[in-house]
C-alpha positions as CSV (number, residue, x, y, z in Angstrom):
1,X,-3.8,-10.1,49.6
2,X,-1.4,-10.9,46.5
3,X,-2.7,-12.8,44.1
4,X,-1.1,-14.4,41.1
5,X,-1.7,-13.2,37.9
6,X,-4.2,-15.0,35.3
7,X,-2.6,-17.2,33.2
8,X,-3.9,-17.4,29.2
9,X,-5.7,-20.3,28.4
10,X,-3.0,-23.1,27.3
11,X,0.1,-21.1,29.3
12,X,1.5,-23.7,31.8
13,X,2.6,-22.3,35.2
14,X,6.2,-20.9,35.5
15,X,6.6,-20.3,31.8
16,X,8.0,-17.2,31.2
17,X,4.9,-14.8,29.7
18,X,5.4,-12.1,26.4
19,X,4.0,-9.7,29.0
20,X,5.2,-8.4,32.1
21,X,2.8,-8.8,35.3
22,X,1.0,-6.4,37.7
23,X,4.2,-4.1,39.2
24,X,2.4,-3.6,42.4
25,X,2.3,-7.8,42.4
26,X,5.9,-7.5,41.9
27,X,6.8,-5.1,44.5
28,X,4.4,-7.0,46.9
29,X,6.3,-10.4,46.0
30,X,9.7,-8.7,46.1
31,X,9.2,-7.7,50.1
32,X,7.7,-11.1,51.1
33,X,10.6,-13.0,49.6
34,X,13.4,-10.9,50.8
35,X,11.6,-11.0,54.3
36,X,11.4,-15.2,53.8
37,X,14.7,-14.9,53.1
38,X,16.2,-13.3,55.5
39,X,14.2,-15.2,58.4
40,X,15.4,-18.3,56.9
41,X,18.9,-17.4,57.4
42,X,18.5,-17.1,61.1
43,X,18.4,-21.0,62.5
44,X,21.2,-21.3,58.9
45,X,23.2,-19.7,60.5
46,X,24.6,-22.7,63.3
47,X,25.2,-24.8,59.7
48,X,27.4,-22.4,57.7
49,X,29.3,-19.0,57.9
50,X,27.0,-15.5,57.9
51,X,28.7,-14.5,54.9
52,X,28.3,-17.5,52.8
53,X,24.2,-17.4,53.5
54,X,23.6,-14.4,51.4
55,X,23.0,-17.4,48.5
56,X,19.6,-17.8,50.2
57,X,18.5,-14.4,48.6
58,X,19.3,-15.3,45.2
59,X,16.2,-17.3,44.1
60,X,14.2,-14.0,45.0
61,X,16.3,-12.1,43.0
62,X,16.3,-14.4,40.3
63,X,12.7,-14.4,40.8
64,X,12.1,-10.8,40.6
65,X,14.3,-10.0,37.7
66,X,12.8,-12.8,35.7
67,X,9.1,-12.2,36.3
68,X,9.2,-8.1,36.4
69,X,12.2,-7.1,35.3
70,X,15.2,-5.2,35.5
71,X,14.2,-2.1,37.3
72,X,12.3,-4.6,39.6
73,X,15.3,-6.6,40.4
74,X,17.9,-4.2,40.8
75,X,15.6,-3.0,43.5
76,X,14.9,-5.9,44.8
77,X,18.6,-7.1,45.0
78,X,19.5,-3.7,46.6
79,X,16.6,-4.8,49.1
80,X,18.3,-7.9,49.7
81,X,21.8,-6.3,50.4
82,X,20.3,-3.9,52.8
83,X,18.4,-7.0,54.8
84,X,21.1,-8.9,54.8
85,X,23.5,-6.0,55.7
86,X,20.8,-4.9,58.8
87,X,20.0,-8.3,60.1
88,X,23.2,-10.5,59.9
89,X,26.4,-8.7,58.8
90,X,28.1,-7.4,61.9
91,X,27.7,-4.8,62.8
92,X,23.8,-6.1,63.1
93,X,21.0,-3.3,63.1
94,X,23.2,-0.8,61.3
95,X,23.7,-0.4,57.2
96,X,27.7,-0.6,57.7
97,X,29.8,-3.3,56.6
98,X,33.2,-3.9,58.7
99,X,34.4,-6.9,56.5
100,X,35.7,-6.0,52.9
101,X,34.4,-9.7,51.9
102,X,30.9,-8.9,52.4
103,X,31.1,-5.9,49.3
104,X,31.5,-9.5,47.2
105,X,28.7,-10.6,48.6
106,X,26.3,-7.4,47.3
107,X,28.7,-7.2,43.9
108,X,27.2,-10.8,42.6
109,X,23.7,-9.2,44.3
110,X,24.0,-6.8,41.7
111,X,25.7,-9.0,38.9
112,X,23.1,-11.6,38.9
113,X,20.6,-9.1,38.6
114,X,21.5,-7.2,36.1
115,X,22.4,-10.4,34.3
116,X,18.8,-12.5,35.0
117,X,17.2,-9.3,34.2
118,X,18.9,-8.5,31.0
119,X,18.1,-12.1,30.0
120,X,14.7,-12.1,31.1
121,X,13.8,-8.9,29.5
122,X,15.3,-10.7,25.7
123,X,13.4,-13.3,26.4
124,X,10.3,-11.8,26.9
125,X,10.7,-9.5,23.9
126,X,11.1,-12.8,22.1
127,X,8.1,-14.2,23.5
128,X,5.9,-11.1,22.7
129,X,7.4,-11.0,18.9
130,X,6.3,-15.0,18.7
131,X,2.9,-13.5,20.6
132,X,2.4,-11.3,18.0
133,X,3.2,-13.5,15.1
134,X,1.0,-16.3,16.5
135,X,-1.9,-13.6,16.6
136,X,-1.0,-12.5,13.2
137,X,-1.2,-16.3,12.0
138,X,-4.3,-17.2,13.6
139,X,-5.9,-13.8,12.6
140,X,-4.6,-14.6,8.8
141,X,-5.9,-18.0,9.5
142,X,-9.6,-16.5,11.0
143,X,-10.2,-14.3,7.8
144,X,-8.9,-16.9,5.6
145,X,-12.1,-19.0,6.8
146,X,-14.3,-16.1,6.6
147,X,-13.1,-15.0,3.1
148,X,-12.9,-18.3,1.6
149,X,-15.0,-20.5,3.3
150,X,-18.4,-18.3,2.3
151,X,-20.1,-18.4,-1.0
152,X,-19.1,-14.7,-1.2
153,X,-16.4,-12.3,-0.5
154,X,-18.7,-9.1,-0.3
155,X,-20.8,-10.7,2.5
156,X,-17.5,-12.1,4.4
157,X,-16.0,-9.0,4.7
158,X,-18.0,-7.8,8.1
159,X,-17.0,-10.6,9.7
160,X,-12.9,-10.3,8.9
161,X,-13.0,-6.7,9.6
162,X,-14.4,-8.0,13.5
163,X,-11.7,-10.2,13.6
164,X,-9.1,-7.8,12.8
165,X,-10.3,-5.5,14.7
166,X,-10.8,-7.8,18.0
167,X,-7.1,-9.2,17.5
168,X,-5.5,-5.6,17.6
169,X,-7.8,-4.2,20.2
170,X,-8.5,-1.3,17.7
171,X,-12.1,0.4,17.4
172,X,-14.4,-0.2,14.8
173,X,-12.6,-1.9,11.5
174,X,-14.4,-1.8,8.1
175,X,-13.1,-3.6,5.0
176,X,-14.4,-2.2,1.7
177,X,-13.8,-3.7,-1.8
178,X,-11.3,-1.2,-4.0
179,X,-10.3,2.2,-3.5
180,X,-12.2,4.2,-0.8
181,X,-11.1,7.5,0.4
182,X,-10.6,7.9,4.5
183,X,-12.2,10.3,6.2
184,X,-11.4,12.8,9.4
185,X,-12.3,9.8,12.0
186,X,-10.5,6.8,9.8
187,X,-7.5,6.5,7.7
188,X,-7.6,4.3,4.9
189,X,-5.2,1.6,4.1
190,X,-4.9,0.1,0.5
191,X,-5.2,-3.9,0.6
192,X,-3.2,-4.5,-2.7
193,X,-3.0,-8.1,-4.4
194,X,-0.1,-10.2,-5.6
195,X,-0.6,-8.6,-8.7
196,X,0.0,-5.1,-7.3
197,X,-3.3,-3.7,-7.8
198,X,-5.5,-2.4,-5.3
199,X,-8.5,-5.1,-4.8
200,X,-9.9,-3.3,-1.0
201,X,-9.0,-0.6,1.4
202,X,-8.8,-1.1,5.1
203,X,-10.7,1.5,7.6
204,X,-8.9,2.0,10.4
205,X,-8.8,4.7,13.3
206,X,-7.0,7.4,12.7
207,X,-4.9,7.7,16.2
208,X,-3.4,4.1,16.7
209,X,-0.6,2.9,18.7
210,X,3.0,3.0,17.0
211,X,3.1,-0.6,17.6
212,X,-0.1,-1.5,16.6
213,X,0.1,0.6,13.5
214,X,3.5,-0.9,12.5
215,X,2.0,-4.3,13.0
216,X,-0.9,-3.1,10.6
217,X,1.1,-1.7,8.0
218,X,4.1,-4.8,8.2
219,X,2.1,-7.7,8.5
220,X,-2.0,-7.5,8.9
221,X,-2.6,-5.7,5.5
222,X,-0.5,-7.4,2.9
223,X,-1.8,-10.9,4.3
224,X,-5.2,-9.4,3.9
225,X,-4.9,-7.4,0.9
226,X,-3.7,-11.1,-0.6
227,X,-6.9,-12.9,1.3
228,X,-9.4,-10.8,-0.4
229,X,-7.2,-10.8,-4.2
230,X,-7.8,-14.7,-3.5
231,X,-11.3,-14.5,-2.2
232,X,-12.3,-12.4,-5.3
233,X,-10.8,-14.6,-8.0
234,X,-12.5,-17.6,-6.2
235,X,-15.6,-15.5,-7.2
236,X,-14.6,-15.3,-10.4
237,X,-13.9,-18.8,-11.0
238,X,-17.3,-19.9,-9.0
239,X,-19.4,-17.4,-11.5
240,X,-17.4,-18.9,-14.2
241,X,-18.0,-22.3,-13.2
242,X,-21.7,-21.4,-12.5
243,X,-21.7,-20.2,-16.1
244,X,-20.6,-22.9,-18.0
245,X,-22.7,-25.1,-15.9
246,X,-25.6,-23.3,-17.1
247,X,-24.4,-23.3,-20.8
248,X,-24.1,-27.0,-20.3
249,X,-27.1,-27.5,-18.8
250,X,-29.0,-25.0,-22.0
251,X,-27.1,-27.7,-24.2
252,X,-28.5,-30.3,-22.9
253,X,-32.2,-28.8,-22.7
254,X,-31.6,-28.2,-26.6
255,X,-30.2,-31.6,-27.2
256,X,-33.7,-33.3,-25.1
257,X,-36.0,-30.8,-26.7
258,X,-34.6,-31.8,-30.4
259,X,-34.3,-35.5,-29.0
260,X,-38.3,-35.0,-28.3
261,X,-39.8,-33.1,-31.0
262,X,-38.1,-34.4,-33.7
263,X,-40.3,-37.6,-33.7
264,X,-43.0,-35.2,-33.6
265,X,-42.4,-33.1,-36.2
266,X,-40.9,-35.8,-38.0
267,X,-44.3,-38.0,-38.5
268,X,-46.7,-35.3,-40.0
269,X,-43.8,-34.2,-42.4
270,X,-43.2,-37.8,-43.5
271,X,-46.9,-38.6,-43.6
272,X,-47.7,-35.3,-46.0
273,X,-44.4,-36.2,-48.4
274,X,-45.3,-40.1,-48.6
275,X,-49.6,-38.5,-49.6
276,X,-47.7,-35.8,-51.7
277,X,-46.1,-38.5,-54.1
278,X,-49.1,-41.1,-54.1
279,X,-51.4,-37.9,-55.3
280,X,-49.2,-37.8,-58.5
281,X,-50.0,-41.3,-59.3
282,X,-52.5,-41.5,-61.9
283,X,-53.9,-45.1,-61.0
284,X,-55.8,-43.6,-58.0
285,X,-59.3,-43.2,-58.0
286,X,-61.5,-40.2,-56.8
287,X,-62.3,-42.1,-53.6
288,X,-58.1,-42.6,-52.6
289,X,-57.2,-39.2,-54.0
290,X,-59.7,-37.1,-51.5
291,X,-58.4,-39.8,-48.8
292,X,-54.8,-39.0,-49.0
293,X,-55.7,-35.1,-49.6
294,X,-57.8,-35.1,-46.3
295,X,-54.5,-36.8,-44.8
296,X,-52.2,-34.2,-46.0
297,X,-54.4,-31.9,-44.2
298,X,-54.6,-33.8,-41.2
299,X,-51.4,-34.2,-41.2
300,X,-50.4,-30.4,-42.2
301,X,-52.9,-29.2,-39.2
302,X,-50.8,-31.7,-36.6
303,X,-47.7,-30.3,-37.4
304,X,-49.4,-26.5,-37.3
305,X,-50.6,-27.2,-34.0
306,X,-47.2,-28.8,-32.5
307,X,-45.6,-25.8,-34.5
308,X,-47.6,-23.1,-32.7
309,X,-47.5,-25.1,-29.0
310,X,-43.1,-24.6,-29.2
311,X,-43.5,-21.6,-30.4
312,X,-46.3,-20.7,-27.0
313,X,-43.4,-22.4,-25.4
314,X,-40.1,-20.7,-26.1
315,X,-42.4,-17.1,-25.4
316,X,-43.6,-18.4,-22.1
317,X,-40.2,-19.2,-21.2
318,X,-38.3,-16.4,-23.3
319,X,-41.1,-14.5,-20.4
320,X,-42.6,-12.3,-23.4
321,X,-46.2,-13.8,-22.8
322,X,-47.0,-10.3,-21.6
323,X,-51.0,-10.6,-21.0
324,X,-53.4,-7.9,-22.7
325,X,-55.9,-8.1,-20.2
326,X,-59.5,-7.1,-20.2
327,X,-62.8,-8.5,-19.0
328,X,-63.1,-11.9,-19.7
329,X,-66.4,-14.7,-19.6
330,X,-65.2,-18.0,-19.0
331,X,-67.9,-19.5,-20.2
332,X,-67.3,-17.9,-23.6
333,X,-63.2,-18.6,-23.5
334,X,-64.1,-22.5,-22.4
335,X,-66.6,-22.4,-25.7
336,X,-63.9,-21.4,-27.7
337,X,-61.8,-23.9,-26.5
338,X,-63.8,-26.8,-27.2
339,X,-64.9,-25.5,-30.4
340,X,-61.2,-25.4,-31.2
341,X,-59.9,-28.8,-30.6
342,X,-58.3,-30.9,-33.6
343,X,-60.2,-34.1,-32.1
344,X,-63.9,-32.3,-31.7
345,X,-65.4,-35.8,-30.6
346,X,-64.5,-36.1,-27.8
347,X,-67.4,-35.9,-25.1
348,X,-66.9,-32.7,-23.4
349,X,-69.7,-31.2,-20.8
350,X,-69.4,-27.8,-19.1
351,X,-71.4,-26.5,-16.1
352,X,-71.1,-23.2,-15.2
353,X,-72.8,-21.5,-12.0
354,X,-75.2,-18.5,-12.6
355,X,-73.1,-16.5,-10.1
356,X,-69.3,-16.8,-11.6
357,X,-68.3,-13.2,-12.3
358,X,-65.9,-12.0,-15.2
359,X,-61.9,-12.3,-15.1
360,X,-59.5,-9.6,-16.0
361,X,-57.3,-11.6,-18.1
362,X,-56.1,-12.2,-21.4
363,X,-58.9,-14.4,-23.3
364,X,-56.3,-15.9,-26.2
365,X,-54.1,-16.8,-23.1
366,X,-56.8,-18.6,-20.7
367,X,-58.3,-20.3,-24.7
368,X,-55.2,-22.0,-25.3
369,X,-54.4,-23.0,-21.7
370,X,-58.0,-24.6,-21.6
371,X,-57.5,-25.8,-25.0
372,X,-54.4,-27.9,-23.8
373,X,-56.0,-29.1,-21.0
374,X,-59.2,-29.8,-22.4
375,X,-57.4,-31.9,-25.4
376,X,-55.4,-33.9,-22.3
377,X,-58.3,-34.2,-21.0
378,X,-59.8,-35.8,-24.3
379,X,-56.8,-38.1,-24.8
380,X,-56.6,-40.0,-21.8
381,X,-60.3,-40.2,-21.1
382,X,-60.4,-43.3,-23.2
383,X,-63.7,-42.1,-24.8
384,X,-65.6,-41.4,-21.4
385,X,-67.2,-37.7,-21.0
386,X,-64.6,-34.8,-19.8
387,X,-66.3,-32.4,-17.5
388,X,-65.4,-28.6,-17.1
389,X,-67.2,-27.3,-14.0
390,X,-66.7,-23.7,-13.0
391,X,-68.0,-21.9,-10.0
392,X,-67.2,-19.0,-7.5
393,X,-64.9,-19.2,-4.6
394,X,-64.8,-16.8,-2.3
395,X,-62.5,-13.8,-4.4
396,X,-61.3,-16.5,-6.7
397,X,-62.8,-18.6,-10.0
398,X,-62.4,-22.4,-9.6
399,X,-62.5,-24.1,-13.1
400,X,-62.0,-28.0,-12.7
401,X,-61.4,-30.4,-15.8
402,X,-62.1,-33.8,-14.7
403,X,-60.9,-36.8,-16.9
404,X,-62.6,-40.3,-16.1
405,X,-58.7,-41.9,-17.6
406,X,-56.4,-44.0,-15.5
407,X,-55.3,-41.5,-13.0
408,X,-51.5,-40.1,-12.1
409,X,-49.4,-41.1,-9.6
410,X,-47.2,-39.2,-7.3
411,X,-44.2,-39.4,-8.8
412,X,-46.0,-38.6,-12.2
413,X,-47.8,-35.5,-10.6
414,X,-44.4,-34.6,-9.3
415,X,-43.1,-33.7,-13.1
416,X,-46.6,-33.6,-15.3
417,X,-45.9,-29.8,-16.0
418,X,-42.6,-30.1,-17.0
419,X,-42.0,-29.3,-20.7
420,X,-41.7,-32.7,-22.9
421,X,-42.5,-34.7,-20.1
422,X,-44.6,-37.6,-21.0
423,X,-45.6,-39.9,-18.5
424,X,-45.9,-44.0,-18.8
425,X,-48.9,-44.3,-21.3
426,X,-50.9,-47.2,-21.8
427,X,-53.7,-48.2,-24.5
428,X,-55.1,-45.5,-26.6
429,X,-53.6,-42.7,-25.3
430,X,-49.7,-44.3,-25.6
431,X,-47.2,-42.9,-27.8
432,X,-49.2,-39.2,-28.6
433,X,-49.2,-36.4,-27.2
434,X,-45.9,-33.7,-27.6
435,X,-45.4,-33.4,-23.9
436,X,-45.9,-29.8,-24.4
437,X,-50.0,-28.7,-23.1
438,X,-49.7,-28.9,-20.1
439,X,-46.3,-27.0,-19.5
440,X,-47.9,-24.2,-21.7
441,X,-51.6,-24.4,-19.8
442,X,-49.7,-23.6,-16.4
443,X,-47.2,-21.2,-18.2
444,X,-50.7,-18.8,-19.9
445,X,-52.3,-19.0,-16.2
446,X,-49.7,-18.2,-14.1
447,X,-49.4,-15.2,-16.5
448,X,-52.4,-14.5,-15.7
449,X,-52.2,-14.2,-12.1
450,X,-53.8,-17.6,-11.9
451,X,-52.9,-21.0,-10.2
452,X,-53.1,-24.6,-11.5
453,X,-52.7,-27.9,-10.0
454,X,-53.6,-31.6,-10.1
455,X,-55.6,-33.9,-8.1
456,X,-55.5,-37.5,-8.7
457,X,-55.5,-41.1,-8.1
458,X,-54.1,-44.0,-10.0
459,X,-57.5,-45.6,-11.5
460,X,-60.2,-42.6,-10.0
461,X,-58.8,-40.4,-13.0
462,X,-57.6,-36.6,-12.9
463,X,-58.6,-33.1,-12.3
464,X,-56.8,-30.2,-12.8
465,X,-58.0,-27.7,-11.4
466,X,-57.2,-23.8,-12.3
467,X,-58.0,-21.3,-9.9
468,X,-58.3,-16.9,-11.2
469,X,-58.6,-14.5,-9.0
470,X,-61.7,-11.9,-9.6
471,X,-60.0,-9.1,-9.4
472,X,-61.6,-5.9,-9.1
473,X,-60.5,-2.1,-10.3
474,X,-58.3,-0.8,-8.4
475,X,-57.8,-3.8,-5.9
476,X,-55.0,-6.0,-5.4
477,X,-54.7,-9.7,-6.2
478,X,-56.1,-11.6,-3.7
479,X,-54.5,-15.1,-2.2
480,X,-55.6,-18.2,-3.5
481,X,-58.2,-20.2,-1.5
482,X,-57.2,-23.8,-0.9
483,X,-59.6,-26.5,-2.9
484,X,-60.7,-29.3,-1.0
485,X,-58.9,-32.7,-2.0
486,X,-60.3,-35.7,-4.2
487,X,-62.2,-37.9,-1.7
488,X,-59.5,-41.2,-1.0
């Protein structure tokens, strides 16, 4: 059975194909026309003259030559000459030809032929070249998505070398960025920008058809040696871009952390110069001279403090709060954190379980990190008792600091240990604070190996709750166990 051959998705029937079909198809289709043709002359020939019939082989001939070619249609209008020669020249059943008239007839056999095919055979070359170029375009278009669609080139590159490789029916394609030697299996081709200089090399197989390697070297590599120059100075400009963004950003965490401390640092340094002049006065009495010289200590011990929290700050972040760890009690560090509050009356009770083991950690880390949260603690309990409760949990130590203040909500939980965040205060507690504790209390535990997190509900206060791991000699960390939540 002859069947036709598969079409390309898009093609339209009876277009004229870049490529030739199946020669055995052709011979097939050659016989079975010539055959139709000359049985159709039979009941012709009561209409018109025998010699004038020989037109009804043309379309195969036509056809033919069209479809598969010169060789294909010479033969087939040879074919046609003989049938028509056989069956309906007289003498009938013998290849001789007693009228002169009928050599005209297999001349413009042979003409048309040769003519058609010629024709044909440009054509086609014309439609392979445009096959080729519409390959080329939608491979250059292909890799330009790959190469500069991605957010990078190096990652891209697999991809583009498939695509190459798929569109010239080669074996395995690599692209490399700059100069890579070939080896005995692959040959190397430089992919060279617009600025001449090589920016990839292309891995190719070594034995490759003329064609296809011509096509490689004409038009696939300087269209992709320009793709990947592009791709890579895209790179460029994104880091670039990325860069500045960041030095923008860095400027703008300067200008907001001036912006917020310099209120801060402002107020004790105003309050000490304004005590410094009255002390030279000398109408004040005993009584208002040790007042304004305990207020320029106050004062001088404020800005200390706020002095050594940016400076806990900028090494946490800076990451050179390396921890010197050794065995550490938490009832002793928790001690020493109370004991070394500026406000030392606030109400603050601790409960500690017999059973809570030691922590390796650094003790001047886990002080100040309580110390912060403790004095939070202290400020927005509105004068109500703060308590600390520690106790075992399962490979881990849970210390809670529970404030009886007016709770956090979500959106204020959200951000509370960001640096110079100060959420809306009200009463007492509004206006102080730095913004700075509890950034550095989570900073100091999660050097530590530690967690710490917040639990809380607008008017059923806060508690934070930090969580160490017990870790033993020689074992690893282990994962943190989840705390149960506030009751609702």
């Amino acid at each position: 059975m002859i069947t036709a051959p598969r079409m390309r998705p898009g093609e339209r029937p009876g277009t004229l194909r870049a490529s030739r079909p199946n020669f055995l198809i052709g011979i097939g289709v050659s016989v079975v026309l010539v055959a139709a043709a000359t049985a159709a002359i039979y009941p012709l020939k009561h209409l018109a003259p025998v010699v004038s019939l020989s037109v009804v082989y043309l379309p195969a001939v036509l056809l033919v030559s069209a479809y598969w070619g010169l060789p294909l249609g010479l033969a087939t209008s040879l074919l046609s000459a003989a049938a028509f020669n056989f069956f309906h020249l007289p003498p009938t059943g013998r290849f001789t030809i007693a009228d002169s008239r009928n050599w005209v007839a297999l001349g413009a056999f042979t003409v048309v032929a040769v003519t058609v095919s010629t024709v044909a055979e440009l054509a086609r070359s014309r439609a392979l070249e445009a096959d080729r170029r519409r390959t080329e375009a939608d491979l250059a278009a292909a890799v330009a998505r790959d190469l500069l669609g991605g957010s990078e080139t190096e990652s891209a590159l697999a991809a583009a070398a498939q695509r190459v490789a798929e569109a010239l029916g080669i074996g395995p394609v690599s692209i490399e960025l700059g100069a890579v030697e070939g080896d005995r299996r692959r040959q190397a081709l430089a992919l060279v920008g617009a600025d001449g200089g090589q920016v990839g090399t292309l891995l190719v197989p070594r034995r490759l058809p003329g064609d296809t390697e011509q096509r490689l070297l004409a038009h696939v590599v300087p269209a992709l040696g320009a793709l990947v120059a592009i791709a890579l100075r895209r790179d460029a400009l994104q880091a670039e871009a990325v860069e500045t963004a960041a030095l923008r950003r860095s400027d703008d965490v300067k200008t907001a952390l001036l912006r917020a401390v310099s209120h801060d640092l402002r107020t004790p340094v105003t309050a000490i110069v304004a005590a410094g002049h009255a002390l030279g006065s000398d109408s004040l009495t005993p009584g208002e001279r040790a007042e304004l010289s305990t207020a320029v200590v106050e004062e001088g011990e404020q800005l200390a403090a706020l002095v050594d929290k940016l400076l806990d700050l900028s090494r946490l972040q800076a990451g050179r709060a390396e921890p010197r760890r050794d065995w550490v009690s938490l009832e002793d560090v928790l001690h020493a954190a109370r004991e070394g509050l500026s406000d030392p009356g606030g109400d603050i009770r601790l409960t500690i379980e017999p059973d809570v083991p030691p922590v390796r950690a650094d003790a001047a880390h886990l002080e100040r990190a309580f110390a912060n949260l403790l004095e939070n603690a202290v400020r927005y309990s509105g004068g109500l008792p703060v308590s600390v409760q520690v106790r075992r949990s399962g490979p881990r130590v849970v210390a809670r600091v529970v404030d009886q203040g007016p709770g956090i909500g979500a959106v204020e939980r959200a951000r509370i240990f960001e640096p110079f965040y100060r959420g809306p205060a009200t009463g007492r507690e509004a206006g102080t604070g730095s913004g700075l504790g509890l950034a550095i209390a989570k900073g100091f535990v999660e050097a530590n190996g530690g967690t710490i997190s917040v639990e809380s509900l607008p008017g059923q206060g806060s508690s934070f709750v930090v969580s160490l791991p017990i870790q033993q000699p020689g074992q690893p960390q282990p994962e943190p166990e989840p705390e149960p939540a506030l009751p609702t």
